[in-house]
N, CA and C atoms as an extended XYZ file, in Angstrom:
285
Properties=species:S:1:pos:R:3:atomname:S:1:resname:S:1:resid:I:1 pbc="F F F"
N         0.855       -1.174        0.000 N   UNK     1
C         0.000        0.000        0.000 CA  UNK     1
C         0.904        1.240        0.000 C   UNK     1
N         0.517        2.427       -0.718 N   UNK     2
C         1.419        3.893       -1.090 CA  UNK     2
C         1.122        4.249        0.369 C   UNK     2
N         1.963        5.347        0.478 N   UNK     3
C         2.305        5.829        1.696 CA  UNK     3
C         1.495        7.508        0.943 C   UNK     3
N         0.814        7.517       -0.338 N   UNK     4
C         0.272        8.830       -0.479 CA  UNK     4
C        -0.847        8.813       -0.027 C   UNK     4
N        -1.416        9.821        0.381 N   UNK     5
C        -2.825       10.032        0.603 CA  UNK     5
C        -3.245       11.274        0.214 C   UNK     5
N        -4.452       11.573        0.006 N   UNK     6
C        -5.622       12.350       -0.789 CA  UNK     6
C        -6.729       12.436       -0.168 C   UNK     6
N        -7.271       13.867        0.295 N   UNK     7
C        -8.381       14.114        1.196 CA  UNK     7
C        -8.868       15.049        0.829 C   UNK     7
N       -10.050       15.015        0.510 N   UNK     8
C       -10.685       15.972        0.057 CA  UNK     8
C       -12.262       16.346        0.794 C   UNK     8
N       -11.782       18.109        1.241 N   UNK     9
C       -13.610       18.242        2.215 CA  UNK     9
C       -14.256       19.116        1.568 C   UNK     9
N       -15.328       19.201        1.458 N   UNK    10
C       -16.018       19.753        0.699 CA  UNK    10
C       -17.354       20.145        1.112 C   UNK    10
N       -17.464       21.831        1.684 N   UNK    11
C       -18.344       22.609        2.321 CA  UNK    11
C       -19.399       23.003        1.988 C   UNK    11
N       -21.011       22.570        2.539 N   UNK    12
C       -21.840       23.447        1.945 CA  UNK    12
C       -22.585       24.024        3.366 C   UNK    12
N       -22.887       24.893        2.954 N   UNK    13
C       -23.864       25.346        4.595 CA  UNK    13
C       -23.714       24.898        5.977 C   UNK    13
N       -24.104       24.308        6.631 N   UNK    14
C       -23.243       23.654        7.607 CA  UNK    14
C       -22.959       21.916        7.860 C   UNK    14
N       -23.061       21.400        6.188 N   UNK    15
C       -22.711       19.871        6.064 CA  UNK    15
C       -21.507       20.351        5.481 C   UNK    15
N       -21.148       18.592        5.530 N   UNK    16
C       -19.629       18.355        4.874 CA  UNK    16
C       -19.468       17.169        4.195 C   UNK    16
N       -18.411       17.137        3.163 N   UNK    17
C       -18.144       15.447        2.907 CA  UNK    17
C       -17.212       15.906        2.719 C   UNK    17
N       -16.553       14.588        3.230 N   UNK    18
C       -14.718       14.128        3.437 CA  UNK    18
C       -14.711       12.889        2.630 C   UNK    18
N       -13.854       12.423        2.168 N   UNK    19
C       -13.300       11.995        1.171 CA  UNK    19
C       -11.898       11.592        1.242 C   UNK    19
N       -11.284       10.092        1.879 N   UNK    20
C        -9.840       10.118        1.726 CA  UNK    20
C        -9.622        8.677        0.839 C   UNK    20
N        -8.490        9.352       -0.091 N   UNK    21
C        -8.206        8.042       -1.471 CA  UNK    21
C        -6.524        8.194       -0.861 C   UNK    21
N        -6.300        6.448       -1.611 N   UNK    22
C        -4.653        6.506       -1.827 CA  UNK    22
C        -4.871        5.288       -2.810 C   UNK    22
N        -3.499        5.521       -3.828 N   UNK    23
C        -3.513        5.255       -5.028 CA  UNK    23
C        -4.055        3.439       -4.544 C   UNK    23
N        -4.818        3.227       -5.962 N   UNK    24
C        -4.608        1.251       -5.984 CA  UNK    24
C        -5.895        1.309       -4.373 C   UNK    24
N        -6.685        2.068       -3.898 N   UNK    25
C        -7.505        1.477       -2.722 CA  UNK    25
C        -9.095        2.261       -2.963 C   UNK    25
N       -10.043        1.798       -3.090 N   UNK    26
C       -11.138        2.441       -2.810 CA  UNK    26
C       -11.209        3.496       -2.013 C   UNK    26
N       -11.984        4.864       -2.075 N   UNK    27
C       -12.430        6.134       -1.362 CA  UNK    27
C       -12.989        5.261       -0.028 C   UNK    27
N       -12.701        6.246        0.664 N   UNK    28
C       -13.528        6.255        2.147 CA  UNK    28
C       -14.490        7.934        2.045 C   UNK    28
N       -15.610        7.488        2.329 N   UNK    29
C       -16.105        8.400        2.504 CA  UNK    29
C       -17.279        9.045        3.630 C   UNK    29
N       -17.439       10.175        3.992 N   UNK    30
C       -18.144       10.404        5.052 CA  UNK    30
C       -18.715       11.899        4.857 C   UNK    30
N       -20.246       11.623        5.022 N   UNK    31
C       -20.691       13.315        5.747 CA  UNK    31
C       -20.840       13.342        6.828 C   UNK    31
N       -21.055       14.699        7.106 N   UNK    32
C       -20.657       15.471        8.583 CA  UNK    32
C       -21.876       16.621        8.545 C   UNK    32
N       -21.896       16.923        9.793 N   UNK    33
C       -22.591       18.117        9.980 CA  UNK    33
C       -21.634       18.824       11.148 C   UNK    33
N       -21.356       20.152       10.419 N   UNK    34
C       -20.676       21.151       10.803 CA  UNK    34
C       -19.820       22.279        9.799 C   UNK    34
N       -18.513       22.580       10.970 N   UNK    35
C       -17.810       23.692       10.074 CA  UNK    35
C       -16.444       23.027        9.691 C   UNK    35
N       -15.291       23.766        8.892 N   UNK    36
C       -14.484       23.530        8.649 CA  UNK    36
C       -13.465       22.835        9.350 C   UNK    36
N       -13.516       23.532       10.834 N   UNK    37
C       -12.692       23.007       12.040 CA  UNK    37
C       -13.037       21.737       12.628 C   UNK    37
N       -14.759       21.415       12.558 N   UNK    38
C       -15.595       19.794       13.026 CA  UNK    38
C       -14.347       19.096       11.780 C   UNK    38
N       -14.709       19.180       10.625 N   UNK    39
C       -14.176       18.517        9.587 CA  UNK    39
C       -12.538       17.962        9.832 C   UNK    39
N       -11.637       19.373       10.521 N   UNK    40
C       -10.554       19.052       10.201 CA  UNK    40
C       -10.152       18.109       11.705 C   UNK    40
N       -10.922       18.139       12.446 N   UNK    41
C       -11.268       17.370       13.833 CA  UNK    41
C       -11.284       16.149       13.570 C   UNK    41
N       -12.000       15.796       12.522 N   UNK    42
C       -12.562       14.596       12.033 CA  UNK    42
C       -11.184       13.563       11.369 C   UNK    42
N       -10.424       14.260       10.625 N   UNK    43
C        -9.877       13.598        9.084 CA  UNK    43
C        -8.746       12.796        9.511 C   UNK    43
N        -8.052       12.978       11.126 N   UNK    44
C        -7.039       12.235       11.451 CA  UNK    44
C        -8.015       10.897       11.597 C   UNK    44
N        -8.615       10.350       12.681 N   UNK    45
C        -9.640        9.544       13.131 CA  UNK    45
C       -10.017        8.880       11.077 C   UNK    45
N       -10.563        9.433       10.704 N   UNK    46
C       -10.794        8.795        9.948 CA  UNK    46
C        -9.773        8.256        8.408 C   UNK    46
N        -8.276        9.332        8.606 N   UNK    47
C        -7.845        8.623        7.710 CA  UNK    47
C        -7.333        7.125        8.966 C   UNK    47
N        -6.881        7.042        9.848 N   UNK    48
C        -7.066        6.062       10.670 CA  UNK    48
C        -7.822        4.593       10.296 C   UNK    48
N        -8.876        5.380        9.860 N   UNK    49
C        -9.974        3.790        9.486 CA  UNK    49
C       -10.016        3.454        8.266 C   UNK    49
N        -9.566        4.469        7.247 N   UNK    50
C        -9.167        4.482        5.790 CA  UNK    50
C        -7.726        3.401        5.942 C   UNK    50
N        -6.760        3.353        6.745 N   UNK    51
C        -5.409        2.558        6.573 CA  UNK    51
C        -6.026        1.534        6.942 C   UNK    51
N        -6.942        1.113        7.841 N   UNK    52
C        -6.892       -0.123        8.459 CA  UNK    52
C        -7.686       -1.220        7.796 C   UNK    52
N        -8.810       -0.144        6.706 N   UNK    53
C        -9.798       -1.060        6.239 CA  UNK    53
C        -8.747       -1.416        4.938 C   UNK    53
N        -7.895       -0.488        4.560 N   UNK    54
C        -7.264       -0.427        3.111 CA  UNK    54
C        -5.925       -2.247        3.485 C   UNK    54
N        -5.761       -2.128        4.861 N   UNK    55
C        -4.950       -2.833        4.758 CA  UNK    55
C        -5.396       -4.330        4.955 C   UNK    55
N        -6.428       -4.860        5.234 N   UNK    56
C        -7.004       -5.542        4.999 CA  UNK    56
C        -7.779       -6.345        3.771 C   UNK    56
N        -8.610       -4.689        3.097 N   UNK    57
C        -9.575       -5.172        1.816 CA  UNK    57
C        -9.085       -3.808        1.261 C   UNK    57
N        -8.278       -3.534        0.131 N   UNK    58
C        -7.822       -2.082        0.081 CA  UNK    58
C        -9.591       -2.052       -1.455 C   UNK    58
N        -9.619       -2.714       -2.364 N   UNK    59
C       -10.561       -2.748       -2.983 CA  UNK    59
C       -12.016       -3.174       -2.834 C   UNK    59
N       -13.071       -3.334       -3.237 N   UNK    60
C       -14.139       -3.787       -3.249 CA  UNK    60
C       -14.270       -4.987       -4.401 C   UNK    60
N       -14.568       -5.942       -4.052 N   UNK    61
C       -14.641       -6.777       -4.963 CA  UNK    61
C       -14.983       -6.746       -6.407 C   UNK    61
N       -14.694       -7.098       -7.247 N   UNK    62
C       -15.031       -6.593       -8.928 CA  UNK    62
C       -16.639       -7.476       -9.195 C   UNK    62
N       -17.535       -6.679       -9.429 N   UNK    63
C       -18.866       -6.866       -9.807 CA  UNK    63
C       -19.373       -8.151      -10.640 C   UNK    63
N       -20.327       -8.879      -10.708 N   UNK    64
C       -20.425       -9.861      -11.203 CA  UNK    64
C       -21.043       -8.952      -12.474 C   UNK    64
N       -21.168       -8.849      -13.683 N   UNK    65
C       -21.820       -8.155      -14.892 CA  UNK    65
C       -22.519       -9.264      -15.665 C   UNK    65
N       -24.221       -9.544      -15.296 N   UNK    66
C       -24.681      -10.427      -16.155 CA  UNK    66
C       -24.506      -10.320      -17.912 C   UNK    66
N       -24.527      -11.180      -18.233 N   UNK    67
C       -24.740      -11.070      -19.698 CA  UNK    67
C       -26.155       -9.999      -20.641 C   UNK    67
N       -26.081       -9.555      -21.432 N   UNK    68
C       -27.179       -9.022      -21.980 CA  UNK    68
C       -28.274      -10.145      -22.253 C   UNK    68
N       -29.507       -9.722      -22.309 N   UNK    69
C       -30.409      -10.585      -22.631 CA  UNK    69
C       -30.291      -11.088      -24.055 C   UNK    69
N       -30.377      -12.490      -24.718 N   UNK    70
C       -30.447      -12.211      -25.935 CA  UNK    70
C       -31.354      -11.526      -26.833 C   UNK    70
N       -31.688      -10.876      -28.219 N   UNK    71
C       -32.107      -10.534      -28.299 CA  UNK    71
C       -33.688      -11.250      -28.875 C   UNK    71
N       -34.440      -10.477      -28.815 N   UNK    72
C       -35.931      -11.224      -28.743 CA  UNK    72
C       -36.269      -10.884      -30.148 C   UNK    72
N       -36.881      -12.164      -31.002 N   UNK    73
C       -37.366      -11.879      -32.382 CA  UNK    73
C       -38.698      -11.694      -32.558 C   UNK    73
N       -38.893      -10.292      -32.814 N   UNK    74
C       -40.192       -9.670      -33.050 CA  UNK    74
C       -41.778      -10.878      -33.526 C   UNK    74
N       -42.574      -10.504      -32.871 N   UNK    75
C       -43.510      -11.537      -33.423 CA  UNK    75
C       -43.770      -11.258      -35.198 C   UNK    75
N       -43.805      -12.453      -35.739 N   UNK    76
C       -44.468      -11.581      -37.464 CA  UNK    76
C       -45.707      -11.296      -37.532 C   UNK    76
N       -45.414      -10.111      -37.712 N   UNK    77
C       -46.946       -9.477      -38.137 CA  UNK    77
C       -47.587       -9.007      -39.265 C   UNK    77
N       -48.903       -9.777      -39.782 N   UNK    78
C       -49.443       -9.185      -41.204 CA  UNK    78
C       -49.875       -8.646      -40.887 C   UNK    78
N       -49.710       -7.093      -42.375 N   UNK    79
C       -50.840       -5.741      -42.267 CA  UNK    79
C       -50.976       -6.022      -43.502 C   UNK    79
N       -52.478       -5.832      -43.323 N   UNK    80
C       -53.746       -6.019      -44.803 CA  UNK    80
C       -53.333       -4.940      -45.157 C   UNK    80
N       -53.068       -4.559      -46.600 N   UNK    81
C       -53.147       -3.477      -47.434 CA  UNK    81
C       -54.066       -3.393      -48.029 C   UNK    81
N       -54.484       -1.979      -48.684 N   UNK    82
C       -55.707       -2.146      -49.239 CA  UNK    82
C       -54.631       -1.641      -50.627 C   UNK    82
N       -55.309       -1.811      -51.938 N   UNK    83
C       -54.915       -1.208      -53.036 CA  UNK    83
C       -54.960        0.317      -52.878 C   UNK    83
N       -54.048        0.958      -53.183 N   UNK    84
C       -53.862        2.188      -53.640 CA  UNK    84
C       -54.566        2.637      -54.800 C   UNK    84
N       -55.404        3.715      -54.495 N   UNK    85
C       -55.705        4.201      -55.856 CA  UNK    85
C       -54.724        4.838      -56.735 C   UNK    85
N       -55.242        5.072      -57.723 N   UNK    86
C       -53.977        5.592      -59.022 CA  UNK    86
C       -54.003        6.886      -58.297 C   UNK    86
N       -52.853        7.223      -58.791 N   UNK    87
C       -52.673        8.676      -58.505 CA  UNK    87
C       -53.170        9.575      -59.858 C   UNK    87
N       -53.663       10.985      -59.539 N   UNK    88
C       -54.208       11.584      -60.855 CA  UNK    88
C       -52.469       12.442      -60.642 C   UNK    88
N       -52.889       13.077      -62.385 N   UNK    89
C       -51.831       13.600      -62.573 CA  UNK    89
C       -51.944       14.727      -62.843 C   UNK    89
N       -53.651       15.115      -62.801 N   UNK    90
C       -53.996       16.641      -62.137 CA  UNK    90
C       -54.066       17.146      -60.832 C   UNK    90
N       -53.177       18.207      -60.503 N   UNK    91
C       -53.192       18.843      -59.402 CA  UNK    91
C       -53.558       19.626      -59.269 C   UNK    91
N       -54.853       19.709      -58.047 N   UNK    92
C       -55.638       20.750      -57.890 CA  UNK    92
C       -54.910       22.142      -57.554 C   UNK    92
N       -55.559       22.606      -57.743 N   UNK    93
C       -55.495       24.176      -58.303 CA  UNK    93
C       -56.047       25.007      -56.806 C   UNK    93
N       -55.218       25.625      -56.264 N   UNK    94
C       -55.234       25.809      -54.829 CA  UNK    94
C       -56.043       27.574      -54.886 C   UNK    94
N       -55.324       28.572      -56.060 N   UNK    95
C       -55.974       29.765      -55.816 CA  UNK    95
C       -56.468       30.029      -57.526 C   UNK    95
């Protein structure tokens, strides 16, 4: 496991989300309710639980991705036509 780490907090009104990555390990992530200083209170403690879970399971397991359905062949369907009349080859006269 890198010895870098990456934390990122991010303020709105008086919530927060924290955010700590290191290369090759899944985000840890967390909201908060408070100010800048709750936050920076917070980020030791939790990069803390970010090393311990990383050093254990640093990823999340890779997803099982079913196959697509195959595709389904339309039922056949007859449409009755009726004959077309001829077309004239006078065109009405509009004004």
């Amino acid at each position: 496991m890198s010895n870098e780490l990456k934390v990122v907090i991010t303020l709105k009104d008086d919530r927060g989300f924290i955010g700590i990555k290191s290369p090759d390990c899944d985000p840890i992530l967390s909201v908060f309710e408070g100010d800048l200083p709750a936050a920076l209170e917070m980020v030791p403690g939790l990069v803390q639980q970010a090393q311990e879970k990383w050093s254990t399971s640093p990823q999340y397991p890779k997803g099982e991705v079913p196959p697509p359905p195959a595709p389904k062949t339309p039922p056949r369907q007859t449409v009755a036509t009726k004959a077309s009349a001829p077309k004239s080859s006078v065109k009405p006269q509009l004004f």
